[in-house]
BAZAPA-438380 format. One line per 4 residues: number of its first residue (from 1); their letters; for each residue x, y, z of C-alpha. Coordinates in nm, 2 decimals, decimal comma. Each point is the difference from the previous one (the first is absolute). Example, Ala and Ser with C-alpha at 12.3 -4.5 7.8 and 13.67 -1.06 7.14 Angstrom:
2
1 = AS = 1,23 -0,45 0,78 ~ 0,14 0,34 -0,07 .
// end
This chain:
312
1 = XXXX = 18,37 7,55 27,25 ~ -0,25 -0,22 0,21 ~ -0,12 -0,33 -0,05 ~ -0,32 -0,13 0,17 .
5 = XXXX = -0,12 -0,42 -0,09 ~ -0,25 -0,15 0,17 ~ -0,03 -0,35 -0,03 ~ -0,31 -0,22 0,16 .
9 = XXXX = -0,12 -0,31 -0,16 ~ -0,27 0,18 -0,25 ~ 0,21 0,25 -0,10 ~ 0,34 0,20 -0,09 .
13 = XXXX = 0,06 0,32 -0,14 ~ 0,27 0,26 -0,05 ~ -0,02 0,41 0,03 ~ 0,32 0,02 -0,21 .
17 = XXXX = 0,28 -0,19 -0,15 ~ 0,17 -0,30 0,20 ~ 0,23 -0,28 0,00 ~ -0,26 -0,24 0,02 .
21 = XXXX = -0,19 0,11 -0,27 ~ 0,33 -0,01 -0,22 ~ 0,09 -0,36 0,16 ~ -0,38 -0,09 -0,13 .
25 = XXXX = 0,14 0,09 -0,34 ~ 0,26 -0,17 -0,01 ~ -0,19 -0,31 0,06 ~ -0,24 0,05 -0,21 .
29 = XXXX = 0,23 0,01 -0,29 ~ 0,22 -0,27 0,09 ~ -0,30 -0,22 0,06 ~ -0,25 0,12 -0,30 .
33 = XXXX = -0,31 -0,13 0,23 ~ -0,19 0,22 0,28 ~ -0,06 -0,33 0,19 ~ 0,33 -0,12 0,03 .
37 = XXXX = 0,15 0,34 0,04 ~ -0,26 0,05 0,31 ~ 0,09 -0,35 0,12 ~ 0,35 0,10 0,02 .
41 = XXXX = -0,06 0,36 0,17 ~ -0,24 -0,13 0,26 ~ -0,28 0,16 -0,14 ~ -0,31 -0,06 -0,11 .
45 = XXXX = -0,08 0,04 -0,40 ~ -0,24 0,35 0,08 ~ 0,27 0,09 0,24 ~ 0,32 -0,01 -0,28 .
49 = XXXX = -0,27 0,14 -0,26 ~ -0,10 0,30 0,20 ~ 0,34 0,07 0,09 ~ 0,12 -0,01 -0,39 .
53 = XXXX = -0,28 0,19 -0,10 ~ 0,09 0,28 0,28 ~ 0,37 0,04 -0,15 ~ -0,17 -0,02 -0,33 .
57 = XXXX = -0,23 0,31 0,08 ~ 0,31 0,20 0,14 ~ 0,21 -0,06 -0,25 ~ -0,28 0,11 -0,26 .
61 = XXXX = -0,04 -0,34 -0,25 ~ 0,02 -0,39 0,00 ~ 0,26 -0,18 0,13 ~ -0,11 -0,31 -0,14 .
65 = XXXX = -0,21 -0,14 -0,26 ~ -0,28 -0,23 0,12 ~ -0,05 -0,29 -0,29 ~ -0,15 -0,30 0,15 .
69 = XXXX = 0,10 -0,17 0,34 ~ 0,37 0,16 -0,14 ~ 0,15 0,34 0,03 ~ 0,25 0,20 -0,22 .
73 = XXXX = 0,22 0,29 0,09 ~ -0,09 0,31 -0,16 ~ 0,29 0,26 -0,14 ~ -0,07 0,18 0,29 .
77 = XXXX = 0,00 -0,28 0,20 ~ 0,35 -0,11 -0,12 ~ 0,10 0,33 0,11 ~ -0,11 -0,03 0,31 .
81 = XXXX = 0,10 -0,33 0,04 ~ 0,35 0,10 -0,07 ~ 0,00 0,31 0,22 ~ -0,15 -0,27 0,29 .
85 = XXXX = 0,23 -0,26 0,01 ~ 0,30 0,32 0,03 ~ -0,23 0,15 0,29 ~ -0,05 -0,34 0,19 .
89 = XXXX = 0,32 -0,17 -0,03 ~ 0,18 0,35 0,11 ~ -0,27 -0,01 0,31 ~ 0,15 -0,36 0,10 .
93 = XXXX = 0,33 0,14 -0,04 ~ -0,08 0,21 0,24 ~ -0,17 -0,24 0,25 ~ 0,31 -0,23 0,00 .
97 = XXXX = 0,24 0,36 0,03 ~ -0,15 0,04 0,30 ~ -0,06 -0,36 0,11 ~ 0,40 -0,03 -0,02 .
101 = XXXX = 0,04 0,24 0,17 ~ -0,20 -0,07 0,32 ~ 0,13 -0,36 -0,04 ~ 0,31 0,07 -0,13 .
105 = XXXX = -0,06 -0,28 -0,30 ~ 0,10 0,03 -0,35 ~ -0,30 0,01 -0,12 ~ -0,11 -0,20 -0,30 .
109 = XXXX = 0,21 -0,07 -0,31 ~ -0,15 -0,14 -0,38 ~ 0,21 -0,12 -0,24 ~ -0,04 -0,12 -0,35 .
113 = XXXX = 0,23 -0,25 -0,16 ~ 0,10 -0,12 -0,35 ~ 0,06 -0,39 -0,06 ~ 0,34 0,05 0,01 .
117 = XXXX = 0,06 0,25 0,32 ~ -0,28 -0,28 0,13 ~ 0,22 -0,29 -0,01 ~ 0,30 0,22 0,13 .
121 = XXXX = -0,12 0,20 0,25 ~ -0,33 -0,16 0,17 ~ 0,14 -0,24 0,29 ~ 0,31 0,21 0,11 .
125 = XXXX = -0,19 0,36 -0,02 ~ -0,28 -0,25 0,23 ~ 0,29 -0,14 0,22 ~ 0,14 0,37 0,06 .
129 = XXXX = -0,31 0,15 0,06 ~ -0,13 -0,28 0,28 ~ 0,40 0,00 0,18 ~ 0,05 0,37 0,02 .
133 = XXXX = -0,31 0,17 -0,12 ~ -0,27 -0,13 0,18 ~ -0,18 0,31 0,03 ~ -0,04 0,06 -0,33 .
137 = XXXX = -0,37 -0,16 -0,20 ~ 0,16 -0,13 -0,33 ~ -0,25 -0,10 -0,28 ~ 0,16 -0,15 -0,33 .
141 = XXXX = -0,18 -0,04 -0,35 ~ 0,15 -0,21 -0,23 ~ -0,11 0,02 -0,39 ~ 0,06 0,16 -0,34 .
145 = XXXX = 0,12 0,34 0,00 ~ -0,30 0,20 -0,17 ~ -0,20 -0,16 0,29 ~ 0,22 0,13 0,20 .
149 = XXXX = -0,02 0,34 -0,15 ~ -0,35 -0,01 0,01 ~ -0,02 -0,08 0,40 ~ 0,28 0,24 0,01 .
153 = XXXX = -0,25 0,26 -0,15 ~ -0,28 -0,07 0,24 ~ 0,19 0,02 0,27 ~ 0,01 -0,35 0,11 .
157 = XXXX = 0,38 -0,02 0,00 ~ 0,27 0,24 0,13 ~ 0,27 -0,09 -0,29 ~ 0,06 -0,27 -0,22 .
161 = XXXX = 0,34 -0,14 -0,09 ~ 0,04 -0,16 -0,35 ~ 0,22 -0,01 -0,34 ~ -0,02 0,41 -0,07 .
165 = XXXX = -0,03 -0,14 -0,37 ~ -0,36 -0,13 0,06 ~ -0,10 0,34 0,13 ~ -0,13 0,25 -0,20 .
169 = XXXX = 0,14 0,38 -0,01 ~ -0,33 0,16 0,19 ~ 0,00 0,37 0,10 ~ -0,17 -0,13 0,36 .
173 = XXXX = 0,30 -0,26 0,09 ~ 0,33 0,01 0,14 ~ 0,26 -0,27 -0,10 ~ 0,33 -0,03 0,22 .
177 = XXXX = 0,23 -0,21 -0,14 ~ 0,15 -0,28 0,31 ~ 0,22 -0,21 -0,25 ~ 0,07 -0,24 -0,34 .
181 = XXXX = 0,02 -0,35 0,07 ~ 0,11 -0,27 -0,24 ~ -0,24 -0,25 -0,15 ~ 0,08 -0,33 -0,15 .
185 = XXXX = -0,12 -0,34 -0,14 ~ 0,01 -0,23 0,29 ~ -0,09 -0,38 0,04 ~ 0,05 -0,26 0,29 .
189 = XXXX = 0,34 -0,14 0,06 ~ 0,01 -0,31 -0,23 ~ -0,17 0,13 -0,28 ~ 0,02 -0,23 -0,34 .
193 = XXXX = 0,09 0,37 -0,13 ~ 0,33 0,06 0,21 ~ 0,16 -0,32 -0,14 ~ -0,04 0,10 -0,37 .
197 = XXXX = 0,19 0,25 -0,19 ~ 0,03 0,34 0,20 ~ -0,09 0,24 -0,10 ~ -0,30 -0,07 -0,09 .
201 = XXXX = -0,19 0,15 -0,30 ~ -0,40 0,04 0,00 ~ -0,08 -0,32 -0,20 ~ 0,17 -0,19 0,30 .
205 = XXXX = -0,21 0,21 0,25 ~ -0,32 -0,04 -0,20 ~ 0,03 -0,41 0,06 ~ -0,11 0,07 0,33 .
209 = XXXX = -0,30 0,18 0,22 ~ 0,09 0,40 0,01 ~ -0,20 0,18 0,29 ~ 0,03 0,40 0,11 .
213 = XXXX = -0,22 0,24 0,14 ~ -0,14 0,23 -0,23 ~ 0,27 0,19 -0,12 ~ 0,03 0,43 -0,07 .
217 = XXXX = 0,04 0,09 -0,30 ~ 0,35 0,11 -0,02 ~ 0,04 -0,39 0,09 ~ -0,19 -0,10 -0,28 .
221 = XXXX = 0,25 0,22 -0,24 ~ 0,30 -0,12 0,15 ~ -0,12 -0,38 -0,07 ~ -0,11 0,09 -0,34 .
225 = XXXX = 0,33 0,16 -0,08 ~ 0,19 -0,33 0,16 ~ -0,21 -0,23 -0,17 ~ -0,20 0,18 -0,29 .
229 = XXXX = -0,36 -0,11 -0,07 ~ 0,01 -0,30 0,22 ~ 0,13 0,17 0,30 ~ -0,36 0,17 0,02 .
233 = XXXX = -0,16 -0,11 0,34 ~ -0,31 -0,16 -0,17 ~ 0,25 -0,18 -0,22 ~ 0,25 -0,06 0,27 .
237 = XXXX = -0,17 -0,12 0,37 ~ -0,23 -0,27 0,01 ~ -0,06 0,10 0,38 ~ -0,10 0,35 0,11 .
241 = XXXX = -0,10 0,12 0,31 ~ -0,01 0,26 0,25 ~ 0,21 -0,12 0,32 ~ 0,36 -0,06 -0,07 .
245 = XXXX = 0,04 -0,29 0,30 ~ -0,24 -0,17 -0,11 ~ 0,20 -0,04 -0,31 ~ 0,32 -0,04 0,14 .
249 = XXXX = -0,17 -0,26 0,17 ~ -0,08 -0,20 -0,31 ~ 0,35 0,04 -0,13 ~ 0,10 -0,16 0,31 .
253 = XXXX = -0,25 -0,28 -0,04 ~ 0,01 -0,06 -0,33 ~ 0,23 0,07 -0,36 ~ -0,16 0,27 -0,06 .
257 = XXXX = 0,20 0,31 -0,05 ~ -0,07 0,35 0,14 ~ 0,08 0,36 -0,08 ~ 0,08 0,22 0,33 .
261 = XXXX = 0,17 0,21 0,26 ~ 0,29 -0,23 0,03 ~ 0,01 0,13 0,39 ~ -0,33 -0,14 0,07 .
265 = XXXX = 0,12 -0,38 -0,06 ~ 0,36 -0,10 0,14 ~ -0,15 -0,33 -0,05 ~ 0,00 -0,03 -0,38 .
269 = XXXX = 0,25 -0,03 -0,23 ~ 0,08 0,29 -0,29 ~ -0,01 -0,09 -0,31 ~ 0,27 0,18 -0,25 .
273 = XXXX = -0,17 0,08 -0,32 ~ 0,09 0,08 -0,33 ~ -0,05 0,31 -0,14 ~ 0,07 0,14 0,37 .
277 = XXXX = -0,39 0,10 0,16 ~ 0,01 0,33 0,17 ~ -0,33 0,01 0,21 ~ 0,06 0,20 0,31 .
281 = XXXX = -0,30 0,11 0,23 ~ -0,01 0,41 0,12 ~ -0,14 0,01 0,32 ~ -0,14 0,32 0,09 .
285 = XXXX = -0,22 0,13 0,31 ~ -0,32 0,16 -0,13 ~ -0,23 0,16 0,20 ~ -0,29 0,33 -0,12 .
289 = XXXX = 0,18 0,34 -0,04 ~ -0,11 0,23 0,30 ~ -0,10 -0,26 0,19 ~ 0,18 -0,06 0,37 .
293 = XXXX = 0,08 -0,29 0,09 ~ -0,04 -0,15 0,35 ~ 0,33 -0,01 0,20 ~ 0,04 -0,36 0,00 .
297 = XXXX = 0,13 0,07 -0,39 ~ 0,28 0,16 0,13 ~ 0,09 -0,29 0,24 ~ -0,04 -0,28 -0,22 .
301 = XXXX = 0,17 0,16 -0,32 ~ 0,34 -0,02 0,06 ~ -0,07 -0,42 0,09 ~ -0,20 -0,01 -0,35 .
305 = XXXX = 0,31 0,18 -0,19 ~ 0,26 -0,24 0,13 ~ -0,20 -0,30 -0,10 ~ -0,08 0,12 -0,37 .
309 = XXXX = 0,39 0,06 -0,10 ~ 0,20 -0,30 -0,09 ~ 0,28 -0,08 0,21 ~ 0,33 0,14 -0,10 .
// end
């Protein structure tokens, strides 16, 4: 198949089909606006209509829904849109295949990570990459998982790592379990709480500030069965929020009392409670079934399963 653009400053069109047309797409949908999806091809407005309207008359019907200065994707456009983000972001795999290997680089990495992998994994996984991977482009999101999920989807990220329990059972995703880690109710070293009666019961927990991250749902269960009605996280934490060192932060700070990956703070004291609370995190490696991964997974995998296991 042959493709032949021609670009000037009054024009651009397309014989058939190309990348750039399905980049253009893309945009446009992220972006819902033909002038700030031109702005951020290059382009002028005529130039990013004409070269929408081109795939449009290929493909035989609208990509888009013109409705005002916005613009909605079409159910053929949503098909399309899926099928482009595949077709692109296995075309950049293939430019940084071939970049490594004239360079001989790793390439480019993306991960995803849950609040608690986050607070875990972040600075060593950074520290090991800059000492003994320096070839290797690491990017790092940090957020919720169905966030996650949903960059995972568009290609954005490579794999996420996070609770397994907060992802869902998709046919299009692959979940490898790395390891269980224990999680605990944790405050500073001094706490009013530690000098009380141990262990302590919910009423003496609930005299003070209880923060977590947004727990998965088996976590909810297993509070509600510890605790009943008034283990229930809207019942339960006062504080809720998506980055578990920021938290543990706060507990450090403050009397506050946090729910966590007992790994991720040495610094805190554990609080024995009474009924025993059985809130463990899964962490899995998730990535999209089919999908190969760049080689710099393979490198940095065996660092990430060591660090998500708690020591023996």
């Amino acid at each position: 198949m042959h493709c032949f653009a021609k670009y000037d400053e009054f024009e651009l069109w397309w014989t058939v089909m190309t990348l750039t047309q399905l980049r253009h797409v893309i945009l446009l949908a992220e972006l819902s606006s033909f002038s700030r999806a031109a702005d951020a091809a290059f382009l002028t407005q005529p130039a990013l209509s004409r070269s929408i309207r081109a795939l449009e008359e290929e493909l035989g019907g609208a990509l888009f829904d013109r409705i005002g200065h916005r613009v909605e994707v079409t159910p053929l456009g949503q098909l399309v849109l899926e099928q482009a983000r595949v077709i692109c972001a296995n075309a950049d795999a293939l430019t940084d295949s071939a970049a490594q290997m004239i360079e001989g680089s790793l390439g480019r990495l993306s991960i995803g990570m849950g609040p608690g992998p986050g607070a875990i994994l972040m600075t060593p996984l950074l520290l090991y990459v800059a000492k003994h991977q320096p070839n290797l482009k690491l990017q790092i999101m940090r957020t919720e998982p169905e966030q996650l999920l949903k960059a995972l989807r568009e290609r954005s990220l490579d794999i996420l790592i996070a609770d397994s329990r907060a992802i869902p059972a998709d046919h299009d995703l692959t979940v490898e379990p790395i390891g269980i880690m224990r999680g605990a109710i944790m405050c500073r070293p001094g706490h009013p709480i530690l000098k009380g009666n141990l262990p302590a019961t919910l009423t003496d927990l609930k005299r003070y500030q209880i923060a977590s991250t947004i727990v998965p749902e088996a976590t909810r269960r297993a509070l509600m069965e510890r605790f009943g009605p008034d283990g229930h996280p809207d019942r339960l934490f006062n504080l809720q929020c998506g980055e578990l060192g920021n938290l543990l932060e706060l507990a450090r700070l403050s009397d506050t009392i946090v729910i966590g990956v007992r790994h991720a703070a040495p610094g805190l004291a554990e609080i024995p409670t009474q009924p025993a609370l059985n809130i463990d995190a899964h962490f899995s490696w998730v990535s999209l079934k089919g999908r190969t991964l760049p080689m710099a997974s393979k490198i940095i995998r065996p660092f990430i399963d060591d660090r998500l296991r708690d020591p023996d």
